[in-house]
C-alpha positions in Angstrom: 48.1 -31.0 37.0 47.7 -28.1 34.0 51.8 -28.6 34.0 51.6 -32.1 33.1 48.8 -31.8 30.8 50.7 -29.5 29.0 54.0 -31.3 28.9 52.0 -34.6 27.7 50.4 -32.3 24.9 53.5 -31.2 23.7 55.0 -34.2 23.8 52.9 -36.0 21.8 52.5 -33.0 19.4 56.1 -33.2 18.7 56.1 -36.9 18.8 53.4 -37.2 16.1 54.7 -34.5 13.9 58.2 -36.2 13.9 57.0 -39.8 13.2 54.2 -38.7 10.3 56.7 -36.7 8.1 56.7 -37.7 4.7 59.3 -35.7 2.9 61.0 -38.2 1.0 62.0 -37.5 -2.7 61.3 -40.9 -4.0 62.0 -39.7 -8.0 64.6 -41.8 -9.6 67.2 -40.0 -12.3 65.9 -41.4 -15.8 69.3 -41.3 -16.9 70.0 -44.0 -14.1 67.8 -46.5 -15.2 69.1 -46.6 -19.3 72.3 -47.6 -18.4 74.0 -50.1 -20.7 75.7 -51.5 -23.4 73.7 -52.2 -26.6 75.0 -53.8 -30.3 73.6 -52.6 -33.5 71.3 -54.4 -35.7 70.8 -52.4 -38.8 71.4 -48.7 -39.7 68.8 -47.7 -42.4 67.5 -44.4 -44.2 63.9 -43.4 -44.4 64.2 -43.9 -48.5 66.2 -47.2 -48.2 68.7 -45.3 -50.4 71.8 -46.5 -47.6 75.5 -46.0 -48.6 76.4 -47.3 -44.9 76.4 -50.4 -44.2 77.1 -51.5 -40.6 79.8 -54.7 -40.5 79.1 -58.1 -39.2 80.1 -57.0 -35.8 77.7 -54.2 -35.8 77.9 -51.1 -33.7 78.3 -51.0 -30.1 76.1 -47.7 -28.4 77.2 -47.5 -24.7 74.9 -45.3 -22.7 76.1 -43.8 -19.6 75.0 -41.6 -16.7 76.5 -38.4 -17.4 77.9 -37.2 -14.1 76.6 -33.4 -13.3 74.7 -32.6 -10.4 71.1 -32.1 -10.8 71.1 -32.8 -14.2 69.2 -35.8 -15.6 71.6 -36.4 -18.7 73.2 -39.8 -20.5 76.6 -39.9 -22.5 76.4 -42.2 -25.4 79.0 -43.2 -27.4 78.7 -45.2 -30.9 81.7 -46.8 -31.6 82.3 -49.7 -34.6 82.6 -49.8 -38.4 80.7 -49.0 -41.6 80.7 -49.4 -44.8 80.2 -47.3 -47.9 79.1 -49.6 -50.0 79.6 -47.2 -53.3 83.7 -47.0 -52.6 83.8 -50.4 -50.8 86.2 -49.1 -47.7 85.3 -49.3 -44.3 85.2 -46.3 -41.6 85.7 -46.2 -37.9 82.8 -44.7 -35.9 83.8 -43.2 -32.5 81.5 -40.4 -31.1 80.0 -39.6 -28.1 77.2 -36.9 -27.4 75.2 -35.9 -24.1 72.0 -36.4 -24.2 69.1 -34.9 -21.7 67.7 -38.3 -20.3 63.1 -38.6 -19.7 60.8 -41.0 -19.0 58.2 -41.0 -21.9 55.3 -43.3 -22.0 56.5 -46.5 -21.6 60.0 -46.2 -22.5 62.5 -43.2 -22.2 63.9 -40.4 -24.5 67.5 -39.1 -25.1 67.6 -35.8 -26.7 70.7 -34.3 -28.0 71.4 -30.4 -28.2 73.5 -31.2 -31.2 72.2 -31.8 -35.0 74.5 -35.1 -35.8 72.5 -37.3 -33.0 68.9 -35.9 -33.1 67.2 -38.5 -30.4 66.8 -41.5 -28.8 64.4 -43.8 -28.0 64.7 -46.7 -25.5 61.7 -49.4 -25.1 62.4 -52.3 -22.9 66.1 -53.4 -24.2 65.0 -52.1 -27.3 67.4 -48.6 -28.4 66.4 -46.7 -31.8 69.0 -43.7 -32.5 68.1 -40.7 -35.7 71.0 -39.6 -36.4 73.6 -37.9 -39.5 75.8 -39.6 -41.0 78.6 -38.5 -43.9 79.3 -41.0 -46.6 82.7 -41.5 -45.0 81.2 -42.7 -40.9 80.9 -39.9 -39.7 78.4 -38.2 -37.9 77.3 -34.8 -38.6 75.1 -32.4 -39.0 74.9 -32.1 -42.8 74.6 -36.0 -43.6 71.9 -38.5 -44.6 69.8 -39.0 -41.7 69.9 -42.9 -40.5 68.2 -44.9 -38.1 70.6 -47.3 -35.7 68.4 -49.9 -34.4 70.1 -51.7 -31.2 69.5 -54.5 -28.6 70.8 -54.1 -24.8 73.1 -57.0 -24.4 74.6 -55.5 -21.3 74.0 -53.5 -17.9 75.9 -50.8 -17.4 78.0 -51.2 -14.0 78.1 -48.2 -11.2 
């Protein structure tokens, strides 16, 4: 009889510690969920002073899950045409940075080790980008800091 007490208390000691484990990791990768494609809207400077101009088609900003393990990261690329509207030519943008990807507050943050593209910030569909620009498109470090204002028109695909 004390045999089959004991096997019926291991059993369901072993059963109940099986079936109540909880060890699931249910944090998603921020830099999953700001996937996408988003257009530009205006590029501005804090002192309205802008040489740059963006064209009609505005600047496309592609974010993208940048692929490392554990590493919560995005790759965003800015890619379109500006204007300098002091020499009247236009310049190709093409540039892509990785950015550490968080959730902050309500929205998420993109943070780049590099001084050209200083941060992002996503809200709903909404993505605002500080970043340096030289008078001739590109982005660096020792330009006029702008602010890229875009709207998500697109979800990024796997």
């Amino acid at each position: 009889m004390k045999k089959i007490l004991f096997l019926s208390l291991a059993w369901f000691l072993a059963f109940f510690f099986v079936s109540c484990s909880d060890d699931k990791d249910t944090r998603t990768d921020a830099s999953v969920l700001v996937k996408g494609t988003y257009s530009g809207t205006e590029l501005t400077t804090e002192d309205e002073t802008a040489v740059l101009t963006m064209n009609p088609d505005g600047l496309k900003i592609t974010v993208e899950k940048y692929e490392a393990e554990n590493t919560q990261a995005s790759t965003v690329t800015i890619s379109g045409t500006v204007s300098n509207s002091s020499t009247g030519r236009d310049y190709s943008v093409n540039e892509s940075f990785v950015m550490n990807t968080s959730k902050a507050n309500n929205g998420y943050l993109l943070v780049s080790s590099t001084q050209s593209l200083m941060y992002c910030r996503i809200d709903g569909n909404t993505l605002i980008c500080y970043l340096k620009m030289t008078n001739a498109g590109a982005i660096k470090a020792a330009g006029k800091v702008y602010t890229l204002s875009a709207i998500k028109v697109a979800e990024q695909s796997e």
